[in-house]
N, C-alpha and C positions, 0 to 999 in steps of 0.2 A: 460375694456380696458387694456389692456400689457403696460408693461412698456420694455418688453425687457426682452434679459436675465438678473439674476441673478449675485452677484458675484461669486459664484461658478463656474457656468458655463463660464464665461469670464477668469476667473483664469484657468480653465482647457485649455480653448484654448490659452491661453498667453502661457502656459508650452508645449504645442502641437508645437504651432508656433514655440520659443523659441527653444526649441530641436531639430525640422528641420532646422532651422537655423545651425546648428552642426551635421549633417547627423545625426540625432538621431532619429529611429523611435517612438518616445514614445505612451505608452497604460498609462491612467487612471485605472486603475482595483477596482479604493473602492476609494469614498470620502465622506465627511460627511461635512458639514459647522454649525455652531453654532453661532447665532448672540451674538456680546458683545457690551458693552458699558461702556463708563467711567462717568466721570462728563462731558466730553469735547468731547468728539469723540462717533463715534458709528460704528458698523463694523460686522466683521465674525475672526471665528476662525476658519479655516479648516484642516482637519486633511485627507491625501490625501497620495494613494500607488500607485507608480508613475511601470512601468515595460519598460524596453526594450534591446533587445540583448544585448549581454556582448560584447563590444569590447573596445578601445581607447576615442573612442569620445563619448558614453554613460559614462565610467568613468569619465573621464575629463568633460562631461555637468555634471555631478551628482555632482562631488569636487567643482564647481565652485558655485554650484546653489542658496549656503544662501547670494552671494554676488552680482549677480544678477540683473541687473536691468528690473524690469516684470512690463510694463506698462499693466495696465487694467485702460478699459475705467470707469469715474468715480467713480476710486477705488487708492487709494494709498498702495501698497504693502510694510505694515510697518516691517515685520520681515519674515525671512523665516527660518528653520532651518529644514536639515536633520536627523531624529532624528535614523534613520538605515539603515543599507545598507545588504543584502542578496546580495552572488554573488554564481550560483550554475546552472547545466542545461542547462549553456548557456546564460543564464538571469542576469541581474543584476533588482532588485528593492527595492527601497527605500522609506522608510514610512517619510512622510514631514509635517510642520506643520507649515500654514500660517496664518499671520493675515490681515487681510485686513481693510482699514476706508474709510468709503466713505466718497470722496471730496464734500466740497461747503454747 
C-alpha cells in the first residue's frame, strides 16, 4: 500500500507551484534526495537543478528562494540555500540544496 508521494516529490511541486505563483515557469532538470537523521529529527537532504527562462521574475523568484516559505505537506522545510546560479542562452539555472524533516 502507498503512502503517497515522497518528500522529493512534494518539494518539487511546492517549487513548481511556488514559481507560478511569480509567473515563473520553472523545470526540475536533476534532483537527487538523501535521507538524514539526527538524534532528534529525520529527513532528506535534496540536492536539486532548478531551470527557467531568464527574465525579471525568474531572477527575483531565484534571489528570494533561501527565504522562502515552501510548505510541504508533512514536511518542514528546514533550510534552503542556492548554492549557483548559471545565467546564459536565455536560461537562468540554479543548483539548490534543501533539507527537509518530516513533522509529527
Amino acid at each position: 500500500m502507498s503512502r503517497g508521494p515522497d518528500a522529493a516529490v512534494l518539494l518539487e511541486r511546492t517549487l513548481i507551484a511556488d514559481a507560478a505563483r511569480s509567473a515563473v515557469m520553472l523545470e526540475v532538470t536533476a534532483g537527487k534526495a538523501t535521507r538524514w537523521a539526527s538524534a532528534t529529527f529525520v529527513g532528506a537532504r535534496h540536492a536539486l537543478t532548478l531551470s527557467a527562462a531568464r527574465d525579471l521574475n525568474a531572477d527575483t523568484w531565484i534571489g528570494e528562494l533561501e527565504d522562502a516559505e515552501l510548505p510541504v505537506r508533512g514536511h518542514l522545510v528546514a533550510d534552503v540555500q542556492v548554492v549557483r546560479i548559471v545565467r546564459a542562452d536565455g536560461r537562468v539555472v540554479a543548483d539548490v540544496e534543501v533539507l527537509t524533516v518530516e513533522e509529527g
